[in-house]
N, C-alpha and C positions, 0 to 999 in steps of 0.2 A: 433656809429658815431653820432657825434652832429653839429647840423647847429649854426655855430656860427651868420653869418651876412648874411642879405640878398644881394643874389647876384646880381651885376647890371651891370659887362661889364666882359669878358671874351671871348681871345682869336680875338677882334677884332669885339666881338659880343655882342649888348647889350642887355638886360632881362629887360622887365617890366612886373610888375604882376599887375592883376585890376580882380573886380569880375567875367569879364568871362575865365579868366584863363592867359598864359601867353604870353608877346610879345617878339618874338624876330627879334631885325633889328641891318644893320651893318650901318647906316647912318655916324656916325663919319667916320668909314674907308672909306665910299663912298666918303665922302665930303674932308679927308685926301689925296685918291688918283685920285680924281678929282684937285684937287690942285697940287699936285706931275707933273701931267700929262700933265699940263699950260692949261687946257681945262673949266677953270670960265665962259668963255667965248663963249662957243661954244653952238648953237641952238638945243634946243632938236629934237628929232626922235622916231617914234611908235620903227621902226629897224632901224641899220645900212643899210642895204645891204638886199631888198628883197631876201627872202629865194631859195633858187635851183636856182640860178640868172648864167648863167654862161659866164665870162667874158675872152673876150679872151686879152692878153698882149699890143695890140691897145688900147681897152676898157678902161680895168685898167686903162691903164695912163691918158687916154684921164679923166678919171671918177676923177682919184686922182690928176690930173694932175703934174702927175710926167714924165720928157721927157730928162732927164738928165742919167736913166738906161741902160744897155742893157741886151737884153733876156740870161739868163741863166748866171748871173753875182751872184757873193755869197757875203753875206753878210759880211761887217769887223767885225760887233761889233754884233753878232745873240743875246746878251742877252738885248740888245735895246730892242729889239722886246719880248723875252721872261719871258722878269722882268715883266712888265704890265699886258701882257697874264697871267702869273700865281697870276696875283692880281686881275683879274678877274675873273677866275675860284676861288679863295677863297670867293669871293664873293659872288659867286652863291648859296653859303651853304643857303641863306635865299631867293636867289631873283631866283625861277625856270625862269621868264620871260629875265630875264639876260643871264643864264644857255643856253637858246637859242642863243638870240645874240652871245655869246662868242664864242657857236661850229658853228653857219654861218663863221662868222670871222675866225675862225681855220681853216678853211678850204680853206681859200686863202691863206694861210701863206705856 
């Protein structure tokens, strides 16, 4: 097998090599589906949602304020929700601190 070129983005993941070995980050895809997501704008956070936090359906809404739902109402469109989610967990392939956030967040879904 022969290495033709060196590699430098793959699968949404980019490679840089320097003398202490090598980097890998997904920043374009961050920054791609930060964009996707309309959230340029939004103020950073240590986390989302302190961890073992548990909210009851008052909470929630009062927190997200959303007052327009009703308890035990099913989603029309569940892949709104599940497109993003799973561009988040692809994400996590580099970022464990993410890896967190995404399974707090999972967990209210």
């Amino acid at each position: 097998m022969e290495d033709l070129v060196e590699l430098k983005y793959l699968l949404g993941i980019e490679f840089a090599r320097s003398q202490q070995g090598i980097l890998m980050h997904q920043r374009k895809y961050t920054l791609e589906l930060i964009s996707e997501l309309g959230l340029g704008d939004a103020k950073p956070a240590v986390t989302p949602i302190e961890a073992n936090t548990k909210l009851t359906t008052k909470d929630y809404d009062e927190h997200t304020s959303v007052h327009n739902t009703t308890v035990g109402e099913l989603l029309l469109d569940p892949s709104k929700y599940q497109t993003p989610l799973g561009k988040l967990l692809y994400l996590t392939v580099t970022r464990p601190d993410i890896a967190f956030s995404v399974q707090t967040l999972s967990q209210f879904m």
